[in-house]
C-alpha positions as semicolon CSV with decimal commas, in nm:
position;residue;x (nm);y (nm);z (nm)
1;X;1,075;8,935;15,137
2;X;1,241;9,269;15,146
3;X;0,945;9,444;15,036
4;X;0,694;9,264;15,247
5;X;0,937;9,349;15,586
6;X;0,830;9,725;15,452
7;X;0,494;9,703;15,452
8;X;0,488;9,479;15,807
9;X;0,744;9,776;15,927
10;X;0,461;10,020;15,833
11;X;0,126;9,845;16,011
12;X;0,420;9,813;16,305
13;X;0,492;10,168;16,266
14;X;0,831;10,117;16,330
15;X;1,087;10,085;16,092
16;X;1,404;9,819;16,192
17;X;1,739;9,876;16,217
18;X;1,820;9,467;16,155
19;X;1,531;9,369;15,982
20;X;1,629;8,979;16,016
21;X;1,499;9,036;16,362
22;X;1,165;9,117;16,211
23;X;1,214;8,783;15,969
24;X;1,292;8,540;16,201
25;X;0,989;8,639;16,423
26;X;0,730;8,571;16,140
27;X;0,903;8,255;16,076
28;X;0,737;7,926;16,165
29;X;0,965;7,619;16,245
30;X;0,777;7,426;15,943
31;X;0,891;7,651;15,727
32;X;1,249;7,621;15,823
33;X;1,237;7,239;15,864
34;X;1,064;7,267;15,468
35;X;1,357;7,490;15,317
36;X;1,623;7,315;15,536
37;X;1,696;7,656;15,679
38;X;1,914;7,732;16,007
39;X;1,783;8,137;16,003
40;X;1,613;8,074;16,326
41;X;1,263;8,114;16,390
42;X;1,027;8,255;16,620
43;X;1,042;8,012;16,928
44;X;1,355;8,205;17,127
45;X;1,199;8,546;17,032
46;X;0,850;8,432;17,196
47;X;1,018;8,306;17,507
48;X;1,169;8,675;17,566
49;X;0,892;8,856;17,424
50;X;0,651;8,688;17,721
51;X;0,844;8,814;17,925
52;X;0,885;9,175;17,790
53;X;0,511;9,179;17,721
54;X;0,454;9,051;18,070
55;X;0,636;9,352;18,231
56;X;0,522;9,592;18,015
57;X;0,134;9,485;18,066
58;X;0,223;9,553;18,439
59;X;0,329;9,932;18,436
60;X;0,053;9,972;18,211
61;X;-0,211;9,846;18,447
62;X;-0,025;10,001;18,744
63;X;-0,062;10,333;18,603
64;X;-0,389;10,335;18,454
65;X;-0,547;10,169;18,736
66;X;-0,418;10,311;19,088
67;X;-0,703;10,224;19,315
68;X;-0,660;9,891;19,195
69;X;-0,529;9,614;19,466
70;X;-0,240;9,314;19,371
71;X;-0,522;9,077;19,272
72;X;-0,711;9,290;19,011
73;X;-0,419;9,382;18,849
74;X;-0,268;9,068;18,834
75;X;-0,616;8,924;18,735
76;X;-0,637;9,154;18,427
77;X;-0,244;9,128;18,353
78;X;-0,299;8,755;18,285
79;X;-0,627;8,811;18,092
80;X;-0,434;9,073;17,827
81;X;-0,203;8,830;17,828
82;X;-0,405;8,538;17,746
83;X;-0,365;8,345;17,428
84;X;-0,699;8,443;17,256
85;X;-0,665;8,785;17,346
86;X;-0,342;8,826;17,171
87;X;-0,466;8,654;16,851
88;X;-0,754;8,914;16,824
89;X;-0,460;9,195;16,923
90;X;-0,279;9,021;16,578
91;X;-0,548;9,025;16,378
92;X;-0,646;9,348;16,416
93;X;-0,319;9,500;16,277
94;X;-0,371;9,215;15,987
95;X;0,038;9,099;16,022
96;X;-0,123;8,689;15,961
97;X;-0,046;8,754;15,587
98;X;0,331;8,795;15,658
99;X;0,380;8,464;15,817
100;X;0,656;8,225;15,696
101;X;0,454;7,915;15,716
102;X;0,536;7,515;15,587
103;X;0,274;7,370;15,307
104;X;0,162;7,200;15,611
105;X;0,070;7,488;15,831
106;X;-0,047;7,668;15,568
107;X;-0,308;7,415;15,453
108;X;-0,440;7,396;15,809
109;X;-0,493;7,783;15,790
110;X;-0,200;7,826;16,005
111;X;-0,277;8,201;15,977
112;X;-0,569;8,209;16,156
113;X;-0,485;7,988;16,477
114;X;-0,486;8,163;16,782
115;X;-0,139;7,991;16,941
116;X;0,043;8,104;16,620
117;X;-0,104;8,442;16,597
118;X;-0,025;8,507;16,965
119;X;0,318;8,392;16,964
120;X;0,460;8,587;16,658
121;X;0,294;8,842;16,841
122;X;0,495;8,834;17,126
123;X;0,803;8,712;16,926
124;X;0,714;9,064;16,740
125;X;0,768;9,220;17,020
126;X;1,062;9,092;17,159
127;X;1,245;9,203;16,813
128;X;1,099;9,537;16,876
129;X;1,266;9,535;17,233
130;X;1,622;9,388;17,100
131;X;1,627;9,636;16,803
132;X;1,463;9,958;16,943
133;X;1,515;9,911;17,325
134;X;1,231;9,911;17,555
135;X;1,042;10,247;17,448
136;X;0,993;10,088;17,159
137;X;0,840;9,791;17,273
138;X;0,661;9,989;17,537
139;X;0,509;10,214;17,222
140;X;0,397;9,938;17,073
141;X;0,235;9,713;17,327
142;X;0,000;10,073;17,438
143;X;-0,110;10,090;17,154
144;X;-0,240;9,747;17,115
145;X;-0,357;9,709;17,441
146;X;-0,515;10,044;17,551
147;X;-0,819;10,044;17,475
148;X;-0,873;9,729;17,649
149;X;-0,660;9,852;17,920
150;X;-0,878;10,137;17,977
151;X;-1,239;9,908;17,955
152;X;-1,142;9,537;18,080
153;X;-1,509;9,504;18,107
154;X;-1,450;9,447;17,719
155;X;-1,260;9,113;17,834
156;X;-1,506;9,008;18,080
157;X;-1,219;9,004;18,336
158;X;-1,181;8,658;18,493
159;X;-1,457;8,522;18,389
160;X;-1,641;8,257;18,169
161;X;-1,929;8,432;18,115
162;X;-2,071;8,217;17,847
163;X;-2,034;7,944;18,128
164;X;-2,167;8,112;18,402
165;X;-2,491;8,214;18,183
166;X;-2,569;7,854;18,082
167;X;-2,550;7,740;18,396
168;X;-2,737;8,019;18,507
169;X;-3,005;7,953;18,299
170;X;-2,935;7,578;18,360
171;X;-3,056;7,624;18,719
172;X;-3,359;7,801;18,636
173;X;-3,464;7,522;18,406
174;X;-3,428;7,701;18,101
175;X;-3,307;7,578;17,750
176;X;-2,989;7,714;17,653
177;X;-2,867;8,068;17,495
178;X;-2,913;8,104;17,146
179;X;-2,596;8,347;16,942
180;X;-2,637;8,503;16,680
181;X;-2,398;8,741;16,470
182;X;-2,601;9,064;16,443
183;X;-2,322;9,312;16,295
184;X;-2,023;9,243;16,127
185;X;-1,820;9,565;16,033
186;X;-1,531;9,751;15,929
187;X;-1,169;9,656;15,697
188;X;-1,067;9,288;15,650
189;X;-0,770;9,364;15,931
190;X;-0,946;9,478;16,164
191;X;-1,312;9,389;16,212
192;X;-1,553;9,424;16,460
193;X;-1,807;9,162;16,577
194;X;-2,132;9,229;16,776
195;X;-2,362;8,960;16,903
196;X;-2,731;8,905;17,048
197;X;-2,837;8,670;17,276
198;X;-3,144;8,477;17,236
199;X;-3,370;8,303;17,524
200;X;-3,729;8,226;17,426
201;X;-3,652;8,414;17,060
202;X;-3,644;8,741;17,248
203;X;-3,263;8,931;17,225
204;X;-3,174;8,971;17,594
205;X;-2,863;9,109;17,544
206;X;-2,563;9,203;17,320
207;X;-2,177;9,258;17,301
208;X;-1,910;9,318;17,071
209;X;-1,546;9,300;17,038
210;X;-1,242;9,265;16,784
211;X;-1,328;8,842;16,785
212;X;-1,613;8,692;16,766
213;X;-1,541;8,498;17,131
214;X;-1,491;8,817;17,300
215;X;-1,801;8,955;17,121
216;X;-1,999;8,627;17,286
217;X;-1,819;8,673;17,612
218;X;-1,949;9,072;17,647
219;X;-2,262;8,959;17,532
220;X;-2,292;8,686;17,812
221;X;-2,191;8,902;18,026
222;X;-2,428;9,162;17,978
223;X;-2,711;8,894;17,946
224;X;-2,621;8,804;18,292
225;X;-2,597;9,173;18,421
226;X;-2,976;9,189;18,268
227;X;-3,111;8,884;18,412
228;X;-2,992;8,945;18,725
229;X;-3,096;9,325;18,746
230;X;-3,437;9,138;18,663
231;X;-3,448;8,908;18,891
232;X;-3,358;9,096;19,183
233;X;-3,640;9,348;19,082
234;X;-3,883;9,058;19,089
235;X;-3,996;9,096;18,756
């Protein structure tokens, strides 16, 4: 494992002083329950590292953003936050191959769920905060988050906008959107997904993102934006 903590250390670009902090937060309970081990794994780590990631989110936003009112920032803090986006923040630095997973997980492509992925993410985290301090952690999490930070229109903020366009279309008696992958690009770790929507075969509109849900979600919500514009123009 010693060698694989190096290469994690280097995608985390930060190198540990206790690396068994590291260890234990890649480590699934159904590995430990397979090997009979008492190591610890990543459940105690998450628990702080929500917490940590939770305050850290909030300076960020309150910085970035200071025209921003209570609501907005809160809105967006729980939206960075949110389980899915935190998967796609984990799978773009590619640290799923590390895990410590039971036969049982890994069969199940334990790897790729979102609740795993997002809470050895913030288990991460947390060992970054006990074994750096918070500089560290605070390092880490701006890089992950800011480009989203910067463009939460990227995260459809709030919003279900794949919801809100079907029932748009819903109440104008249309069929439903049609989408389709149009691009997929760049390295294995960190790919980028963009999306057309389809009504009556024509592309209305398009989005992309580090996941394909957040792709569909931009591209909902720009096929709503369009529609909309439309609409209002009487065309």
């Amino acid at each position: 494992m010693n060698s694989n903590v190096q290469q994690l250390e280097q995608l985390l670009e930060y190198t540990f002083s206790d690396q068994y902090l590291l260890v234990q937060a890649v480590t699934h309970p159904s590995y430990l329950h397979e090997i009979n081990g008492k190591t610890g794994d990543y459940q105690r780590l998450e628990f702080l590292g929500d917490a940590v990631l939770g305050m850290l989110l909030a300076e960020m936003l309150y910085v970035r953003h200071p025209d921003w009112d209570e609501g907005a920032l809160s809105q967006l803090r729980s939206r960075l936050a949110g389980q899915d986006v935190l998967a796609d923040r984990a799978r773009s630095l590619g640290i799923g191959s590390f895990f410590l997973l039971g036969r049982g997980e890994e069969s199940t492509a334990g790897r790729e769920k979102d609740s795993i992925l997002a809470d050895i993410l913030e288990a991460i985290i947390a060992s970054m905060y006990i074994d750096g301090g918070l500089q560290v952690a605070r390092a880490f999490v701006e890089r992950l988050f800011e480009e989203v930070a910067e463009k939460p229109e990227l995260l459809i903020l709030g919003r279900d906008s794949k919801s809100e366009l079907q029932e748009y279309l819903s109440s104008l008696d249309q069929l439903p959107p049609v989408y389709r992958l149009a691009e997929e690009s760049g390295p294995a770790h960190d790919r980028l997904f963009r999306f057309c929507i389809y009504i009556d075969d024509k592309c209305v509109g398009e989005g992309q993102g580090k996941s394909k849900k957040i792709a569909q979600q931009a591209a909902a919500a720009d096929t709503l934006k369009i529609l909309r514009k439309t609409a209002g123009q009487g065309v």
